[in-house]
N, C-alpha and C positions, 0 to 999 in steps of 0.2 A: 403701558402695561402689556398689551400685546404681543408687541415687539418683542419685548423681555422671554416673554410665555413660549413665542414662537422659535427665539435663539436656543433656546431653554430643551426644550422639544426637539430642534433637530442637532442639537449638541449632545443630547441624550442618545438618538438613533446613532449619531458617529459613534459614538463610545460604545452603543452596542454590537454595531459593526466589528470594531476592531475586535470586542473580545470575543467577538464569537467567528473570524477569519480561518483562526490555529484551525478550528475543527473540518470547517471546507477543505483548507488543505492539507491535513489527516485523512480527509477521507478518499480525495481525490488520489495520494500517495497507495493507499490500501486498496484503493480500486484496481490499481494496475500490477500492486506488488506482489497482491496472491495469490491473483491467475498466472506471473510468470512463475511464482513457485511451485504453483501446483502443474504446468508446462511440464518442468525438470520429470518430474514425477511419469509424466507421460513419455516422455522422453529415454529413460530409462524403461518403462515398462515394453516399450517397443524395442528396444535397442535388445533384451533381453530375452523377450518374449513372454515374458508372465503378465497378468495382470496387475491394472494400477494397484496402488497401496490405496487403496479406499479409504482405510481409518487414518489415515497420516490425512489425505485430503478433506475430508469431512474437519478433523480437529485443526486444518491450517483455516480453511474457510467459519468453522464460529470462534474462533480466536480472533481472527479479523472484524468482525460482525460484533465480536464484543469490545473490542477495543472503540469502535465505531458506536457502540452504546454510551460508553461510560467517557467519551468524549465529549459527547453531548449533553449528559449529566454530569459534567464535570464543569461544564461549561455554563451551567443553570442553576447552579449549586449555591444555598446560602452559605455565608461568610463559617456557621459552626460545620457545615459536613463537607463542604467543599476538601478541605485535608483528608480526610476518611475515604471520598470518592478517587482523588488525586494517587494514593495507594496503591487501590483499586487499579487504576487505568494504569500505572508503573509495573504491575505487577503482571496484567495483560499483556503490553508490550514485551516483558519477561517469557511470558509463555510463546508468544511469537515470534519473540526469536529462536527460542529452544526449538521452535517445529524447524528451522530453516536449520539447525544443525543435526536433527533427526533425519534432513531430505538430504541432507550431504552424507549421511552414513549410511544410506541406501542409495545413492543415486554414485553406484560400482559399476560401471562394464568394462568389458574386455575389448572393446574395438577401440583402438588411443584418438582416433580424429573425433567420436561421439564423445568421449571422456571428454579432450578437449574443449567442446562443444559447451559441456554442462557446467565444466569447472569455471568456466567465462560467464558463461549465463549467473551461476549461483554467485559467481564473487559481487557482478552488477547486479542484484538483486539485496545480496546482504547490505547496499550502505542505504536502502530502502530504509534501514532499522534506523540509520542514525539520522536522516531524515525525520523523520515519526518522532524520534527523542527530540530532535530540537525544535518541533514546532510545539510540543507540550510547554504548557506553562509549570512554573519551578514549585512543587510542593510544597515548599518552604515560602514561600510566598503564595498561598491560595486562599488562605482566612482575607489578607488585603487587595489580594487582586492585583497585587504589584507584577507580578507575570506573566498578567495578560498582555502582550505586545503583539504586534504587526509580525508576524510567522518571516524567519528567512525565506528568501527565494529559492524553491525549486521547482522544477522546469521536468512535470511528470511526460512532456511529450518528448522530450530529449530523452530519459530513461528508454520510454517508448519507441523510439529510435533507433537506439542503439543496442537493444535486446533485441528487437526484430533483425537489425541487421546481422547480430548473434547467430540469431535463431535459425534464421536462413541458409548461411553458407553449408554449400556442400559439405557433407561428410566422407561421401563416398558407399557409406550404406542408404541401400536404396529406399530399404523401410522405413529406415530415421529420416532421408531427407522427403519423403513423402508426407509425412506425420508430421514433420515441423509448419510445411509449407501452410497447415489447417491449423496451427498454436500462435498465428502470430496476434500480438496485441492490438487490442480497438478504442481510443479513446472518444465512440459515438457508438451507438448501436446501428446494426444491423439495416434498420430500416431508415436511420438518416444516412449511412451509408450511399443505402441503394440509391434513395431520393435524389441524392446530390451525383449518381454515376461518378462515386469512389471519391468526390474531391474532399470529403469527411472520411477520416479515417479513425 
């Protein structure tokens, strides 16, 4: 009977595991994807001379922050609200994407290697979105739970990678490539950073 109890119990924990995976790597995806967005922004504000768009960053960062809620509640959600919550969180990703086509309709200047720059940046950033869509479980299957699975692979330090190495190359303007140099992405903090003398990045 033990035995039973105990298979029982950590076959319970797997299963918990896996259904609740998707959300770690929603959130891990979101972690990186809305500083690079909000970058662009910076990017632009510099390249131009005005100030950031404050209200575009404020509504890109709790559009992220919500989606990261209802993730989670979505993820915890009994079999009658789970669809209701699922909505909910489709509908967030909706909104977050629309900010990422608001920052492409402001992120205009007039020097073409900076343009160049941003237009690179925002293309690798936009498949951040379908990222985020495919580790959501299918609303249509949220009452059974049938769409809870093991999240596809993605590889948020590759992203991070390849946006920093974006990020970096010379422009030729001196203020944009000085301002990039300080936007590059971190997937540690600051103080594990330091700790480790850089080899955490």
């Amino acid at each position: 009977m033990k035995k039973v109890l105990i298979f029982t119990l950590s076959l319970t924990m797997f299963c918990t595991a896996c259904s609740t995976a998707w959300v770690a790597t929603l959130d891990s995806i979101l972690a990186a994807a809305a500083p690079a967005l909000i970058n662009i922004l910076q990017i632009v504000a510099v390249a131009n001379g005005h100030p950031v768009n404050s209200n575009l960053t404020v509504k890109i960062n709790a559009d992220a922050t919500l989606i990261k809620t209802l993730a989670n509640d979505f993820s915890k959600a009994s079999s009658d609200s789970a669809p209701g919550v699922c909505q909910q969180l489709q509908a967030a990703v909706g909104a977050y994407q629309a900010d990422q086509q608001l920052v492409l309709q402001v992120a205009q200047v007039s020097d073409p290697n900076t343009q160049t720059k941003i237009t690179l940046l925002a293309n690798l950033v936009a498949g951040t979105v379908q990222a985020i869509t495919a580790v959501i479980p299918s609303c249509k299957n949220a009452a059974s739970r049938k769409g809870f699975q093991t999240p596809p692979p993605y590889s948020v330090s590759t992203f991070t990678a390849h946006y920093n190495e974006i990020l970096v190359e010379p422009t030729g303007n001196a203020a944009v490539d000085a301002a990039t140099t300080r936007l590059k992405l971190h997937r540690h903090s600051r103080l594990a950073r330091s700790m480790t003398f850089g080899l955490l990045q």
